[in-house]
Residue frames as a rotation matrix with the C-alpha (Angstrom) as fourth column:
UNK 1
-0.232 0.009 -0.973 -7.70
0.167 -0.985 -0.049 -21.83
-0.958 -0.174 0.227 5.29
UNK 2
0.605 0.698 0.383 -9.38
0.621 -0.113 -0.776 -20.33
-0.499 0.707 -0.502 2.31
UNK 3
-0.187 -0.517 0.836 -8.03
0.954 -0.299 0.028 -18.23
0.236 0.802 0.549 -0.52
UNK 4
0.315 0.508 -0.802 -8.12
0.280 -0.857 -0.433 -14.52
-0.907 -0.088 -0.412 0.28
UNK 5
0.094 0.131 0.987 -8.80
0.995 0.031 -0.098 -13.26
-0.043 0.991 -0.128 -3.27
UNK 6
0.242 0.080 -0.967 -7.70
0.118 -0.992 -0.052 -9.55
-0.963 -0.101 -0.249 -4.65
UNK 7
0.056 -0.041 0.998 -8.31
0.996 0.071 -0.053 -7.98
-0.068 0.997 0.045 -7.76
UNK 8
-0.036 -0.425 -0.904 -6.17
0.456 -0.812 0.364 -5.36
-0.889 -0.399 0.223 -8.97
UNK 9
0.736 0.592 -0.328 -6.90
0.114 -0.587 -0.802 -2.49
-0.667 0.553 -0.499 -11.45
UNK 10
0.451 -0.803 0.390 -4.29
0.886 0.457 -0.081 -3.55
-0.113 0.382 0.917 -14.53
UNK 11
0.550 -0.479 0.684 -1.37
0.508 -0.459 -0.729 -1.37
0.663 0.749 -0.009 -15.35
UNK 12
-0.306 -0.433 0.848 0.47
-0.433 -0.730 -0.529 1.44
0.848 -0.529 0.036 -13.45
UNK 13
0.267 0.579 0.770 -2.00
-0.887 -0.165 0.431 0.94
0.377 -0.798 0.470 -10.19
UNK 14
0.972 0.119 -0.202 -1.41
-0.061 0.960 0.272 -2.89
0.226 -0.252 0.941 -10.10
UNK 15
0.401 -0.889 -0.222 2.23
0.496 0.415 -0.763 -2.55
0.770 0.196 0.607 -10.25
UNK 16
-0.245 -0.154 0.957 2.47
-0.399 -0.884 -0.245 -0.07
0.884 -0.442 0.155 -7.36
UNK 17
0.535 0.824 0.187 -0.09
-0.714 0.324 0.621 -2.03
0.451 -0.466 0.762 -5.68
UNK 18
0.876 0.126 -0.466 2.10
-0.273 0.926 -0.262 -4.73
0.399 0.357 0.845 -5.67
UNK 19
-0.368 -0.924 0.099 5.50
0.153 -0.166 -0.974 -3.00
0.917 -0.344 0.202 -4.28
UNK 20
-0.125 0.416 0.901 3.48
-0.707 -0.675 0.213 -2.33
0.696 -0.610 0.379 -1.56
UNK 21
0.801 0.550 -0.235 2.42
-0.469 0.822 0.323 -5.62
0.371 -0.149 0.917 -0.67
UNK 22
0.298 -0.892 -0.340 5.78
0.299 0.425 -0.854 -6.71
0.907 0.152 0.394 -1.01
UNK 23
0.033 -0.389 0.921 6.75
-0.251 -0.895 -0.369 -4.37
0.967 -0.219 -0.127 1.29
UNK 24
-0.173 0.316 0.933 4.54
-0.964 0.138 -0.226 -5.82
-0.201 -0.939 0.280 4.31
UNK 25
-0.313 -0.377 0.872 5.47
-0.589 0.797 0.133 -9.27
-0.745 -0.472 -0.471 3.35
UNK 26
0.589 0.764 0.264 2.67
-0.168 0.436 -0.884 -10.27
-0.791 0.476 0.385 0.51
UNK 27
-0.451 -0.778 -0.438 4.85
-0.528 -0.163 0.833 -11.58
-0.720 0.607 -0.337 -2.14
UNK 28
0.395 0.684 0.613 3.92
-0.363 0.729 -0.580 -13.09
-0.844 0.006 0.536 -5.43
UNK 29
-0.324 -0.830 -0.453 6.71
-0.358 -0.336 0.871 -14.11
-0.876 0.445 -0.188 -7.35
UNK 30
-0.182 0.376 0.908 4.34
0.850 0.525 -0.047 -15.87
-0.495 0.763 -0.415 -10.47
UNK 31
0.708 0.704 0.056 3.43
0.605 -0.564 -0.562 -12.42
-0.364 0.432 -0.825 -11.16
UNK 32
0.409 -0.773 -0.485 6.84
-0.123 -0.574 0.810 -11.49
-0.904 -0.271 -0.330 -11.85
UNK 33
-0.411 -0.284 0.866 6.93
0.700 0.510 0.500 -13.67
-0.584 0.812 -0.011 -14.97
UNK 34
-0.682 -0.284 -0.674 6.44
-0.184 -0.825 0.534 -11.28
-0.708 0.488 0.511 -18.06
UNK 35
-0.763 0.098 -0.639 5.94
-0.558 0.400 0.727 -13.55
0.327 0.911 -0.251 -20.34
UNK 36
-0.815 0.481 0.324 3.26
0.235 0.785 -0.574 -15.59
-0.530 -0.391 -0.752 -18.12
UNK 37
-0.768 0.640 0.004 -0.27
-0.002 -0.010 1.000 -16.31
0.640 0.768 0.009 -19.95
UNK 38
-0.734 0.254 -0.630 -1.78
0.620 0.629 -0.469 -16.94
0.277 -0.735 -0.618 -16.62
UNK 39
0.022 0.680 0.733 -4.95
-0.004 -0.733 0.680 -15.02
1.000 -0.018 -0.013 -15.20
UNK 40
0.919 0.354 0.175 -4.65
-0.246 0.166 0.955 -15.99
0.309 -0.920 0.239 -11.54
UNK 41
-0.079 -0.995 0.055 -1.46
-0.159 -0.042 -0.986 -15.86
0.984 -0.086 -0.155 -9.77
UNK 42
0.766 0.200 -0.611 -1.24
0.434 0.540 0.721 -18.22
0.474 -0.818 0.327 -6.61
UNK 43
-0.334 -0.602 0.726 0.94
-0.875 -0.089 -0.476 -17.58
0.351 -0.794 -0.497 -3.10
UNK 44
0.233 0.436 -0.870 0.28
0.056 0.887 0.459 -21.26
0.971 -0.156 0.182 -1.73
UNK 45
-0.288 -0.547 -0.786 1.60
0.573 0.559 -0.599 -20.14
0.767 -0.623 0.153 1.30
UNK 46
-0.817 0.311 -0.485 -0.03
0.213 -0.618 -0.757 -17.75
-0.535 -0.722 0.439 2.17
UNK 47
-0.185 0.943 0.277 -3.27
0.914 0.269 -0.305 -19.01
-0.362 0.197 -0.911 0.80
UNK 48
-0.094 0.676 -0.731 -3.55
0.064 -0.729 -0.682 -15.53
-0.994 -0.110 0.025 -1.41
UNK 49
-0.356 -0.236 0.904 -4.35
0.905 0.155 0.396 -15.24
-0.234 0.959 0.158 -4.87
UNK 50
-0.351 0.047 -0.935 -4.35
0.150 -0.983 -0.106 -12.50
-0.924 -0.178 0.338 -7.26
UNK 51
-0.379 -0.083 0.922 -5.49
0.922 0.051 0.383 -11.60
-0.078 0.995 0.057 -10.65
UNK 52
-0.948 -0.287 -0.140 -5.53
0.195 -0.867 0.459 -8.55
-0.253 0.407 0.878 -13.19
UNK 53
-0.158 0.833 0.531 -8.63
0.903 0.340 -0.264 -6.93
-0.401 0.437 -0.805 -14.17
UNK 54
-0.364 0.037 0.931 -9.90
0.586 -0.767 0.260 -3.96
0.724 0.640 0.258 -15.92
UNK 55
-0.945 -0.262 0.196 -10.07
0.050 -0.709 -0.703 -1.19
0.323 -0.655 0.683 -13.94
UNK 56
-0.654 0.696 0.298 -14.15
-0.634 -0.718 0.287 -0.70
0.414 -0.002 0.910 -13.98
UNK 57
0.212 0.308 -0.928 -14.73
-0.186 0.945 0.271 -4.22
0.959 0.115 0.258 -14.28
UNK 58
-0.565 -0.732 -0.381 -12.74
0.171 0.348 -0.922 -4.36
0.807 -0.586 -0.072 -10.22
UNK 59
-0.551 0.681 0.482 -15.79
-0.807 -0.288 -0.516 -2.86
-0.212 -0.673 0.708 -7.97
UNK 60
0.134 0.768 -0.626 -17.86
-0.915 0.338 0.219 -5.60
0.380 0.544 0.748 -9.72
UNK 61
-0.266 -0.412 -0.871 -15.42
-0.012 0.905 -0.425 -8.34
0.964 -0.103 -0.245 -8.85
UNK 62
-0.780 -0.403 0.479 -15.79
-0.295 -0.438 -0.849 -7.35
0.552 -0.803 0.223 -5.15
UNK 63
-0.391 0.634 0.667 -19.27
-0.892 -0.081 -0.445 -6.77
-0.228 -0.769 0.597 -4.53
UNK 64
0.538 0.426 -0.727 -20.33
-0.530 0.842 0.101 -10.11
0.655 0.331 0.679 -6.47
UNK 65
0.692 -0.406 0.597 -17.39
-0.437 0.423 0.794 -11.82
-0.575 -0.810 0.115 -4.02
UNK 66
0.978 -0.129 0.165 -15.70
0.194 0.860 -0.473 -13.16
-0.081 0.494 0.865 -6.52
UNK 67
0.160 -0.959 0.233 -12.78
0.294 -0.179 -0.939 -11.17
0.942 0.219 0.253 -5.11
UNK 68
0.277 0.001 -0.961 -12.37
0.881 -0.399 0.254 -10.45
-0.384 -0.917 -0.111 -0.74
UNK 69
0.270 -0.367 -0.890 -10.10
-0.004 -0.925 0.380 -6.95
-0.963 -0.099 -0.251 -2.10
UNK 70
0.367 -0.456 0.811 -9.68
0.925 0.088 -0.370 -4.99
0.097 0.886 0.454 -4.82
UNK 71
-0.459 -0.741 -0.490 -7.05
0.439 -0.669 0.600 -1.86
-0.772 0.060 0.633 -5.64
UNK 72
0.026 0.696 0.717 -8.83
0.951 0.204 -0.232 0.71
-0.308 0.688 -0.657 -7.62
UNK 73
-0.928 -0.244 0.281 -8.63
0.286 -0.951 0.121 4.51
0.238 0.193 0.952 -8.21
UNK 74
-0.695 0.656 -0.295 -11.31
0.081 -0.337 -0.938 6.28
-0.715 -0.675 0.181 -6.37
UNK 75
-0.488 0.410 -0.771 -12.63
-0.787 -0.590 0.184 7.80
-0.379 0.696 0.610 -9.80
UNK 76
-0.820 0.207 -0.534 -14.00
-0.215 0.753 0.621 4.06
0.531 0.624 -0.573 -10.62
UNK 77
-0.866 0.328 -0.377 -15.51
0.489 0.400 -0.775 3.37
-0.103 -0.856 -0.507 -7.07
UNK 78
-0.381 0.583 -0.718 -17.71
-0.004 -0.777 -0.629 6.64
-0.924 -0.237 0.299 -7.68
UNK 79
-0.512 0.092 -0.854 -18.73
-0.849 0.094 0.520 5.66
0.128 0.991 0.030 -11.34
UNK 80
-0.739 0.408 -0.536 -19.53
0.063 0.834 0.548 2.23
0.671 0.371 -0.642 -10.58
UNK 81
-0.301 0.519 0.800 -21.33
-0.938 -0.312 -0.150 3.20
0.172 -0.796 0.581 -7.41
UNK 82
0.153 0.136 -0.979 -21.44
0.188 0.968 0.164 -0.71
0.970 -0.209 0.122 -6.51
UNK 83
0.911 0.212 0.354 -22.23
-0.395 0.200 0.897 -2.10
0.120 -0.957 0.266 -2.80
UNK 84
0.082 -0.960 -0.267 -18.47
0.468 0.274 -0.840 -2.20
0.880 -0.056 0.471 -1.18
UNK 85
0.966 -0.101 -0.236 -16.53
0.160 -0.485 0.860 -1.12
-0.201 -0.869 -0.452 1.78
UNK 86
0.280 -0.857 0.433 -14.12
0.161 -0.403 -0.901 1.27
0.946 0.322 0.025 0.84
UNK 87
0.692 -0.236 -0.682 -11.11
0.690 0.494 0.529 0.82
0.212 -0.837 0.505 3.78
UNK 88
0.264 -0.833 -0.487 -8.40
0.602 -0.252 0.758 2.62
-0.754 -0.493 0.435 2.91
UNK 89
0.976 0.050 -0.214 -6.41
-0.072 -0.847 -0.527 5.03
-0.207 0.530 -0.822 1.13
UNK 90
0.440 -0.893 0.093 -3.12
0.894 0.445 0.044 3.87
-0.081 0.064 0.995 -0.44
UNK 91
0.720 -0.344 -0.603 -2.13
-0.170 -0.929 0.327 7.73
-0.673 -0.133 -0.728 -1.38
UNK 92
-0.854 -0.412 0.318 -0.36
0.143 0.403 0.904 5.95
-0.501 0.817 -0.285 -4.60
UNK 93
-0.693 0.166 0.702 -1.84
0.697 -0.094 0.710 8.00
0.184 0.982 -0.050 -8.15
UNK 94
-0.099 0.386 -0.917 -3.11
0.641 -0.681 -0.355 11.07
-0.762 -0.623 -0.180 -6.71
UNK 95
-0.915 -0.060 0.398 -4.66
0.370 -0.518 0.772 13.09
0.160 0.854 0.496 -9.34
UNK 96
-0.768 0.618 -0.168 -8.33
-0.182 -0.463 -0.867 15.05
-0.614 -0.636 0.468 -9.37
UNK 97
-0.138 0.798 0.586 -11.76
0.965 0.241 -0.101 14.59
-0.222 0.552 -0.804 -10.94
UNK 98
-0.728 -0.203 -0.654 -12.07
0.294 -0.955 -0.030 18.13
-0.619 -0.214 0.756 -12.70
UNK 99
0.650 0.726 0.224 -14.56
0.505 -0.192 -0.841 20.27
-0.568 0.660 -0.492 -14.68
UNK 100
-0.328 -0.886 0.328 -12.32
0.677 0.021 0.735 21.29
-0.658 0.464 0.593 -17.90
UNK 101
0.754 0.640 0.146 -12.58
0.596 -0.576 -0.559 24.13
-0.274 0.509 -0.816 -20.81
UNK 102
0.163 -0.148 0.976 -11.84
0.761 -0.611 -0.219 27.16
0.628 0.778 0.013 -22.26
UNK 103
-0.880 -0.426 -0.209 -11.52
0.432 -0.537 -0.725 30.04
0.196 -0.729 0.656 -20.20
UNK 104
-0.921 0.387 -0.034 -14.44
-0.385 -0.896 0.221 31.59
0.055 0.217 0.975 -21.73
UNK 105
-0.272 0.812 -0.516 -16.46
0.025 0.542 0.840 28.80
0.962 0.215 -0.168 -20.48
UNK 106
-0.842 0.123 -0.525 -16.39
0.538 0.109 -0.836 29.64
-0.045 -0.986 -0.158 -16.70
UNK 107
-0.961 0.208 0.183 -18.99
-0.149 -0.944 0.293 32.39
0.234 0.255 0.938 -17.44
UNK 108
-0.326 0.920 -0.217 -21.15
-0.838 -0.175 0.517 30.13
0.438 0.351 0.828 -18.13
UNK 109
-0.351 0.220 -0.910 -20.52
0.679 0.729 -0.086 27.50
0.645 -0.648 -0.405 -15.25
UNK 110
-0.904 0.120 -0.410 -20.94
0.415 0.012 -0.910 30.56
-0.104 -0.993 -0.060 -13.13
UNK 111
-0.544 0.817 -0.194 -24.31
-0.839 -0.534 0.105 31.78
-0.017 0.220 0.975 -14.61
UNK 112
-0.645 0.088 0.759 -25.38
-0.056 0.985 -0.162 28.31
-0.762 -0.147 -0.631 -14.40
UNK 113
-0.157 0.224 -0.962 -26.20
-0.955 -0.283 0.090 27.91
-0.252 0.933 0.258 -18.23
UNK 114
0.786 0.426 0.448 -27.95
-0.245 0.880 -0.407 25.21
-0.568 0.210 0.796 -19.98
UNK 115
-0.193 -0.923 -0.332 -23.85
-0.954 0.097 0.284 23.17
-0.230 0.372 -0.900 -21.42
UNK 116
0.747 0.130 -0.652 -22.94
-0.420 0.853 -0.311 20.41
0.515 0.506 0.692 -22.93
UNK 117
0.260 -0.909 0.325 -20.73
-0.963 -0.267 0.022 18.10
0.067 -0.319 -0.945 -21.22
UNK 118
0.467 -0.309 -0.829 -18.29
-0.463 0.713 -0.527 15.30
0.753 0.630 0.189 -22.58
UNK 119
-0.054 -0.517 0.854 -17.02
-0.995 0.098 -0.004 12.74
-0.082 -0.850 -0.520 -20.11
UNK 120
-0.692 -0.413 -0.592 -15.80
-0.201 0.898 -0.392 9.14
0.693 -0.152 -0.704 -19.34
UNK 121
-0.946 0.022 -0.324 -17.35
0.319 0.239 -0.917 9.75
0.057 -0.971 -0.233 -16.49
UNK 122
-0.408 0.815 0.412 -21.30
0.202 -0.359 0.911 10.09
0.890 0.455 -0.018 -16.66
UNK 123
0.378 0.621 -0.687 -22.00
0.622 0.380 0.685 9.65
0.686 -0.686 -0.243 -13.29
UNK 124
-0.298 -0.469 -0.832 -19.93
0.909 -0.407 -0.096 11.32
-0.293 -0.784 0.547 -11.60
UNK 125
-0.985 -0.058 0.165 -20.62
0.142 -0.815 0.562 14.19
0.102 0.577 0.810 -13.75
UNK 126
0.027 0.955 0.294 -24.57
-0.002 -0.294 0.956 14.51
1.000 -0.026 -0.006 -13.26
UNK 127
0.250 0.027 -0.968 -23.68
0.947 0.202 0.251 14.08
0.202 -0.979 0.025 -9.54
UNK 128
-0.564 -0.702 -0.434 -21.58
0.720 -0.676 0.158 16.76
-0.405 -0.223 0.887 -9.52
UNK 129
-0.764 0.584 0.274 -23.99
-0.508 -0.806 0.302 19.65
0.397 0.092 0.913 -11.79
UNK 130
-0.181 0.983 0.042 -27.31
-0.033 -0.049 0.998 18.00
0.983 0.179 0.042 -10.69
UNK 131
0.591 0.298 -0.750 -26.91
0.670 0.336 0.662 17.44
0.449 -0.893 0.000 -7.00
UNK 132
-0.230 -0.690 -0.686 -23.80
0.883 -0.444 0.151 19.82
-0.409 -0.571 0.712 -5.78
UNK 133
-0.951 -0.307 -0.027 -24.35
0.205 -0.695 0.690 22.70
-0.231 0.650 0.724 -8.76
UNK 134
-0.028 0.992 -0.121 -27.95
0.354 -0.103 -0.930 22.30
-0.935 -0.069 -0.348 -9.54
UNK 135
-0.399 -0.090 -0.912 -26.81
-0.722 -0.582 0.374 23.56
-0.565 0.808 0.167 -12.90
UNK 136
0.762 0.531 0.371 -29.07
-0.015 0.587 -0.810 21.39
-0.648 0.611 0.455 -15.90
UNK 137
-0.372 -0.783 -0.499 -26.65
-0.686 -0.131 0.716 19.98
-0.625 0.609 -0.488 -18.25
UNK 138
0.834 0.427 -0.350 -26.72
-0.551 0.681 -0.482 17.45
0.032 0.595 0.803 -21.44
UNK 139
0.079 -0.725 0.684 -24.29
-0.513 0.559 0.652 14.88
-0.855 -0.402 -0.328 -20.33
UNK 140
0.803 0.212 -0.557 -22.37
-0.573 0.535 -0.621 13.28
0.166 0.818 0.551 -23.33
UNK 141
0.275 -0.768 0.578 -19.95
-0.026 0.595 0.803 9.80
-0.961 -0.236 0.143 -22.99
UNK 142
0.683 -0.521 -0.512 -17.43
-0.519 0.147 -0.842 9.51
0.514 0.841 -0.170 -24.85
UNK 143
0.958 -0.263 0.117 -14.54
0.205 0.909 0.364 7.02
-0.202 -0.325 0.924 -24.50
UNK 144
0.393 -0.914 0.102 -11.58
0.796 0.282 -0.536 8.40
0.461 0.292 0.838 -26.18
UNK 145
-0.576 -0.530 -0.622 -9.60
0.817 -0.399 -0.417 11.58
-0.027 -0.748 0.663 -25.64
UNK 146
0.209 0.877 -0.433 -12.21
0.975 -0.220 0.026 13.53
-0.072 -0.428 -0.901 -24.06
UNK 147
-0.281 -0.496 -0.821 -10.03
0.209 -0.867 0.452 17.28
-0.937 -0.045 0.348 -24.94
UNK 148
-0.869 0.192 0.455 -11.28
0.448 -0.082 0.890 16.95
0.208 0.978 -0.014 -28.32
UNK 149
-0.523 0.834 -0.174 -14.49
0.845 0.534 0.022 17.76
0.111 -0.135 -0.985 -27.34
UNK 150
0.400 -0.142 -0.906 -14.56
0.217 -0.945 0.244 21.49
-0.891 -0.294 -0.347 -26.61
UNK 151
-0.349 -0.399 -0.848 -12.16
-0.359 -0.779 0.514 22.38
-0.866 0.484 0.129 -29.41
UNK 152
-0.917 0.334 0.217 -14.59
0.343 0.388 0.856 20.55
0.201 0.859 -0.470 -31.98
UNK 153
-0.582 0.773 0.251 -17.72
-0.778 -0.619 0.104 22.25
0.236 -0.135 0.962 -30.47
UNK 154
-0.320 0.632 -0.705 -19.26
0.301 0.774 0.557 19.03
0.898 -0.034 -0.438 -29.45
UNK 155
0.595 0.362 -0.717 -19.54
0.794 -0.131 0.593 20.32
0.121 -0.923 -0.366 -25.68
UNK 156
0.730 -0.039 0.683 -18.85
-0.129 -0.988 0.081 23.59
0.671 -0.147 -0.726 -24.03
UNK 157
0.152 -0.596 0.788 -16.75
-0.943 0.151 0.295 21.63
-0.295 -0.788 -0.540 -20.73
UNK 158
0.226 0.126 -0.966 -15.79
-0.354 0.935 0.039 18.42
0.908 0.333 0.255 -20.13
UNK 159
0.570 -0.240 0.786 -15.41
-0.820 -0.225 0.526 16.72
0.051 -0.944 -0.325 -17.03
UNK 160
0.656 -0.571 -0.493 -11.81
0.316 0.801 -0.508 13.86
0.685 0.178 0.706 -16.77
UNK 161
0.637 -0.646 -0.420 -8.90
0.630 0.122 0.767 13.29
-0.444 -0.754 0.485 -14.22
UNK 162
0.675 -0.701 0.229 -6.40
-0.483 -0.655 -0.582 16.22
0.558 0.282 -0.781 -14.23
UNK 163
0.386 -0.805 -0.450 -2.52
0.917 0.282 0.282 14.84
-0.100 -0.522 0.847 -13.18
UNK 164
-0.217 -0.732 -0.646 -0.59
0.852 -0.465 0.240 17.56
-0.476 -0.498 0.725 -14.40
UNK 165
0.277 0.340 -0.899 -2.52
-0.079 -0.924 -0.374 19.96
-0.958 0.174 -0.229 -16.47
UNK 166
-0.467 -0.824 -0.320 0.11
-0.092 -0.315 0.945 19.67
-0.880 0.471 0.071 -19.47
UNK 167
-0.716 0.540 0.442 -2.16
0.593 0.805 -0.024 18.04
-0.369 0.245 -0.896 -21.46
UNK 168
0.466 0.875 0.132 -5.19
0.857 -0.409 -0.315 20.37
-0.222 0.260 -0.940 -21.56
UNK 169
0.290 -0.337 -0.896 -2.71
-0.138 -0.941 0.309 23.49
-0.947 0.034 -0.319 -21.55
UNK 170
-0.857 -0.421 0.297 -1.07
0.286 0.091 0.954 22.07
-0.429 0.902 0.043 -24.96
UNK 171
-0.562 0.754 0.339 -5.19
0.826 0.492 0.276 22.12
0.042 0.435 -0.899 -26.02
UNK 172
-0.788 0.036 0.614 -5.90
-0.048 -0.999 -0.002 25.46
0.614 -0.031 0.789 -24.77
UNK 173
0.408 0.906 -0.113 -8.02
0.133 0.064 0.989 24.42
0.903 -0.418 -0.095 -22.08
UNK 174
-0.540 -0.447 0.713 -8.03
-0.473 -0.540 -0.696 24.89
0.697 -0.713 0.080 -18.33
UNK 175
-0.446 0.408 -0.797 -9.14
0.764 0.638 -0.102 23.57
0.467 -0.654 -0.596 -15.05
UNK 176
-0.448 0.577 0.683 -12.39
-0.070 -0.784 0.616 25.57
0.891 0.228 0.392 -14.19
UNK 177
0.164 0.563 0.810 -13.77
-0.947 -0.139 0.289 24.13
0.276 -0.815 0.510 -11.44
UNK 178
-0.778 -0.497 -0.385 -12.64
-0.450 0.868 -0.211 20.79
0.439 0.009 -0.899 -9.20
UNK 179
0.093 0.662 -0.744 -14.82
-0.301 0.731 0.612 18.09
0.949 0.167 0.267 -8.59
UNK 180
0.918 0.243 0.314 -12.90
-0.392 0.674 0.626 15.71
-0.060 -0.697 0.714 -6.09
UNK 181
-0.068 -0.997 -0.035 -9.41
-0.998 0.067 0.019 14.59
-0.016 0.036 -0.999 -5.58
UNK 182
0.761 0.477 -0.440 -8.35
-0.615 0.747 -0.252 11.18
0.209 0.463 0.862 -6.58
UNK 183
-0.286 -0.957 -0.043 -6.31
-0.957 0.288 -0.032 8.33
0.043 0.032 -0.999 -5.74
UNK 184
-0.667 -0.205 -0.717 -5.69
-0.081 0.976 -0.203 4.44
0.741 -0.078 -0.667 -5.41
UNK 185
0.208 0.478 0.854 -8.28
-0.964 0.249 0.095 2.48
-0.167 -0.843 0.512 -2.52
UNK 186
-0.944 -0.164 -0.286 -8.71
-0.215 0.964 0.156 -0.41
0.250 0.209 -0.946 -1.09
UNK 187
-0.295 0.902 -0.315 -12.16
-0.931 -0.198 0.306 -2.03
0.213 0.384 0.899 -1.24
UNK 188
-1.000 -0.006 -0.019 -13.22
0.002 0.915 -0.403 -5.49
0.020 -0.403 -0.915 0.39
UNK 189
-0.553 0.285 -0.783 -16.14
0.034 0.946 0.321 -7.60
0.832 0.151 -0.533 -0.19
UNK 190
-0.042 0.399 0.916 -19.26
-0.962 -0.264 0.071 -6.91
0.270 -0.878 0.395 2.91
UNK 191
0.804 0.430 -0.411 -19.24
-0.125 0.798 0.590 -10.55
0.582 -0.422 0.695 3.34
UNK 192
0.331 -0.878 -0.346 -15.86
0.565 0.479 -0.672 -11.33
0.756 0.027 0.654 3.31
UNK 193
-0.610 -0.790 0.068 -14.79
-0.041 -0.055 -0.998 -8.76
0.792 -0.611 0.001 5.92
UNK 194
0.642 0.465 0.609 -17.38
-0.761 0.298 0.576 -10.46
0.087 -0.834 0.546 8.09
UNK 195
0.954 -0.032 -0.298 -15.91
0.014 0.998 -0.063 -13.79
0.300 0.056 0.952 7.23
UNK 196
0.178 -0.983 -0.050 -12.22
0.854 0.180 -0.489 -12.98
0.489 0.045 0.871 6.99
UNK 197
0.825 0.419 0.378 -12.12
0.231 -0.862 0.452 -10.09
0.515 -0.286 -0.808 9.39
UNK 198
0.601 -0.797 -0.064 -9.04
0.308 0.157 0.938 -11.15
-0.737 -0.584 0.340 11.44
UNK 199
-0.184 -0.751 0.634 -6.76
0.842 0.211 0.496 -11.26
-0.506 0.625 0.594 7.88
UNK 200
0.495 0.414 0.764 -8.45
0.594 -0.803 0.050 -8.24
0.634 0.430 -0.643 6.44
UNK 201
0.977 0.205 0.052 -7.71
0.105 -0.683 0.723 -6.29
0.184 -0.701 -0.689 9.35
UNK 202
0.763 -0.639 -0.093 -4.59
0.102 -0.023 0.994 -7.19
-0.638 -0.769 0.048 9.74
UNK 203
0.092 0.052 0.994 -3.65
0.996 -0.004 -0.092 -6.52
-0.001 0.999 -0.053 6.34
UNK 204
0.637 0.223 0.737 -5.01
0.462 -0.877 -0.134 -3.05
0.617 0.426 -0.662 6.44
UNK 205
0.908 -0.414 0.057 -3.24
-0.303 -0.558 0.772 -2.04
-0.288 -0.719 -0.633 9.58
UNK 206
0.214 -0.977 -0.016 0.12
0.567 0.110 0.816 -3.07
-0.795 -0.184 0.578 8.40
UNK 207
0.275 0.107 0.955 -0.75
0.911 -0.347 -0.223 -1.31
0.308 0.932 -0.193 5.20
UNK 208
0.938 0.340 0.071 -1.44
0.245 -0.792 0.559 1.88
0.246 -0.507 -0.826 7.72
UNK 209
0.716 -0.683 -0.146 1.78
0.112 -0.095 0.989 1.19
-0.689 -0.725 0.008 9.21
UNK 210
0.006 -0.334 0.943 3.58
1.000 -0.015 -0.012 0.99
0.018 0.942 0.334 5.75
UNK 211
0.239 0.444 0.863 2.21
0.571 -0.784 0.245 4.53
0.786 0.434 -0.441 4.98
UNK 212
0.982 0.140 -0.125 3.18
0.156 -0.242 0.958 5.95
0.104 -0.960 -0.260 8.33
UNK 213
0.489 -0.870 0.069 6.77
0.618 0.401 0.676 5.10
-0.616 -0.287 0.733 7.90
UNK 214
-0.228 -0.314 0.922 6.99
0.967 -0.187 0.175 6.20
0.118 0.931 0.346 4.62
UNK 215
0.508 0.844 0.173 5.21
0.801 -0.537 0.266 9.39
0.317 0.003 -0.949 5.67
UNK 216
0.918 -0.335 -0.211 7.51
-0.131 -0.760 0.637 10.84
-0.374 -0.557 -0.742 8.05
């Protein structure tokens, strides 16, 4: 039996990811070590291995194969726009994909005005005003904290994951207009759930069942 390989999106997501697993049996107690240096954490019994990866960098692992599943936050999947088969919904880090601002900038989403707009997210963002909005924008990445952006006049909106608001309200901004709601997937590899289809499957459906329990 082969390795069934999964690469998870590091931090918060991975560690969730991971009680889960547990949950429906997948245990990996190497990854419990703190202090390990290791990149690849082995179950020998159950022929799975895991390892940590950057979050953007985890659609990549997939579609190249060089992972069967990875754990990811929708808001990557739709950025990288890589060749995958998104399976499931874990419903673990629910948060939204939002258009952000001033108040006194709706005015000019709804007059559809020629804006600047700051984002992590470039893609998703020209998806969202050029295809859904039709609105022409000048799309600008930026990497750090994207709230700066508006109250320094670099851009009129911005467009970043809203959890609880608190954040932009401390900044005097608001949530103008929503994008897309967001959470955790799973993702698998188009060979692999040809190849490994039995274990895949059976995987997701105890996942399903997991989530079901917990549900009601």
């Amino acid at each position: 039996m082969r390795y069934l390989t999964f690469a998870l999106a590091k931090g918060r997501l991975a560690k969730q990811s991971l009680e889960m697993f547990e949950r429906i049996g997948i245990t990996c107690e190497e990854m419990k070590d703190k202090d390990s240096r290791k990149l690849i954490f082995t179950n020998e019994e159950l022929k799975i291995r895991f390892f940590l990866a950057k979050a953007s960098d985890v659609p990549t692992y997939v579609e190249y194969g060089a992972a069967d599943i990875g754990i990811v936050g929708k808001d990557t999947i739709l950025e990288e726009g890589r060749k995958l088969y998104e399976v499931m919904n874990l419903g673990i880090g629910n948060c939204r994909m939002c258009v952000c601002g001033p108040q006194s900038a709706s005015e000019l989403l709804k007059h559809h005005e020629r804006i600047r707009v700051a984002t992590k997210y470039p893609a998703i963002a020209k998806d969202y005003f050029y295809n859904k909005k039709h609105q022409t924008v000048e799309i600008i990445k930026l990497n750090g904290s994207i709230e700066l952006a508006p109250i320094v006049g670099l851009s009129e909106v911005i467009v970043d994951i809203v959890e609880t608001g608190t954040t932009l309200k401390e900044n005097g901004l608001t949530v103008l207009e929503e994008i897309c709601p967001l959470s955790a997937r799973m993702v698998v590899n188009q060979v692999s759930m040809k190849r490994e289809n039995d274990r895949i499957t059976k995987l997701i459906r105890d996942l399903r069942l997991l989530l079901q329990e917990e549900n009601q």
